[in-house]
N, C-alpha and C positions, 0 to 999 in steps of 0.2 A: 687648707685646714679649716678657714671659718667657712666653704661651700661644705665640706663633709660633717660638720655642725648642722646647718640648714636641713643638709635629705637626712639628718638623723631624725631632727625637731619635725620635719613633715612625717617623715614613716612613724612615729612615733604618736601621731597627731594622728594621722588617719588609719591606723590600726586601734586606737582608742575609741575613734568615732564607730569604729563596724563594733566592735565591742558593746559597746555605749547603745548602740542601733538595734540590736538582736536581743535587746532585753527591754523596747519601748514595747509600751502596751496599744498600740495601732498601727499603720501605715502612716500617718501623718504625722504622728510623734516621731518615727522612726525615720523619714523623708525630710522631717524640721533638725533634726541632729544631725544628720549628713550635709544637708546646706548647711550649717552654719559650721560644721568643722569644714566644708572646703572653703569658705569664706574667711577662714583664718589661715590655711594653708595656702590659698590662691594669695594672699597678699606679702607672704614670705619668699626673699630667693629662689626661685627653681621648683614654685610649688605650684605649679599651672596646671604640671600635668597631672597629681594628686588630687589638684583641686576637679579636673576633668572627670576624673573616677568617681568619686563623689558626689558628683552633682547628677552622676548617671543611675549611680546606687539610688541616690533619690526618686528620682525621674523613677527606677522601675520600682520603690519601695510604693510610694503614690502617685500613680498616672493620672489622676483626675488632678492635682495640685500643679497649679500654674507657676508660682516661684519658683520652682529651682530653673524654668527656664529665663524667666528674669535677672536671676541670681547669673549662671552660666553667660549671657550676655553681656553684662555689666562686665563680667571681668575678663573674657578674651574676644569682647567685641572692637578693642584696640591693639592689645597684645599678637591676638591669634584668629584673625579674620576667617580663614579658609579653613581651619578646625572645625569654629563656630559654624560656616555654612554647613558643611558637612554632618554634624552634629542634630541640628534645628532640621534637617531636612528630614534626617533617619526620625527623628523625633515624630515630626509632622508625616511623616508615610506612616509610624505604627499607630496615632492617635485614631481612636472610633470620633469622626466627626458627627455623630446624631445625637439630636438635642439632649442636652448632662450629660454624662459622661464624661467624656474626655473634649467636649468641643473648645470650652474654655481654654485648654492645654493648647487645642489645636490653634486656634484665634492668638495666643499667646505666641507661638512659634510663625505663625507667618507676619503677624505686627515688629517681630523682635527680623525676622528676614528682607521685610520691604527695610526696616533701620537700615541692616546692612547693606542692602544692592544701595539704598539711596547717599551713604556715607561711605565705609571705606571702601567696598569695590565696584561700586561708582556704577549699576546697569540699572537705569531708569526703567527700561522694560517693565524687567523682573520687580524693579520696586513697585511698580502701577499694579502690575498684576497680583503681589503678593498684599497689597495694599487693597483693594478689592476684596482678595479670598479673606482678610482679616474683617472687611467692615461685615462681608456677608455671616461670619460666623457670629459675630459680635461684638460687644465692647470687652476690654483684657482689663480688669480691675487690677488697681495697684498694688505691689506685693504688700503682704501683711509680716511683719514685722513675730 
């Protein structure tokens, strides 16, 4: 009973946020509301995978905005290791890596990828290597709040 409480308060959550989202006045406004309602669903019972959705709506509402891949890390860089890789990868193949754009995004997704090979799935290679492609894009500034 109190799990069919929980996907009520997530569906209910993140149908509010697309709501909420199609009526922001830019891409960044609209990319800042869907992070922060999956940042409230990712922290509820069973709400990982809404919080996923969300942070994808983001990702494609503002592709130049680095957060939502920080945000996405933060919360199934323990939980859902092989997600996140999968996710940060698709990410980082549609990103345009030439200077603005989207390079930030790109640098963002391979600093948050060398994290993972070097912590939970443990391939130093791949950490060296993705560590590398992030110092050559740039430095990844801290999310902004």
């Amino acid at each position: 009973a109190l799990g069919g409480i929980f996907k009520t308060q997530v569906h209910e959550r993140k149908v509010a946020a697309r709501v909420q989202a199609r009526s922001a006045p830019d891409a960044r406004s609209r990319a800042r509301i869907l992070c922060d309602a999956a940042r409230r669903v990712g922290g509820q019972p069973g709400g990982a995978s809404a919080a996923i959705g969300l942070f994808l709506r983001a990702m494609k509402a503002d592709p130049s905005w680095p957060e939502p891949v920080s945000c996405i890390s933060s919360l199934l860089g323990h939980r859902r290791p092989h997600d996140l890789e999968r996710i940060l990868w698709r990410h980082l193949g549609s990103c345009s890596w030439a200077d603005g754009g989207q390079r930030e995004v790109a640098a963002a997704c391979a600093h948050a990828l060398a994290g993972l090979y070097r912590g939970r799935l443990k391939d130093r290679s791949r950490a060296s290597a993705l560590h590398k492609l992030a110092a050559e894009l740039g430095p990844v500034r801290p999310p902004q709040a």
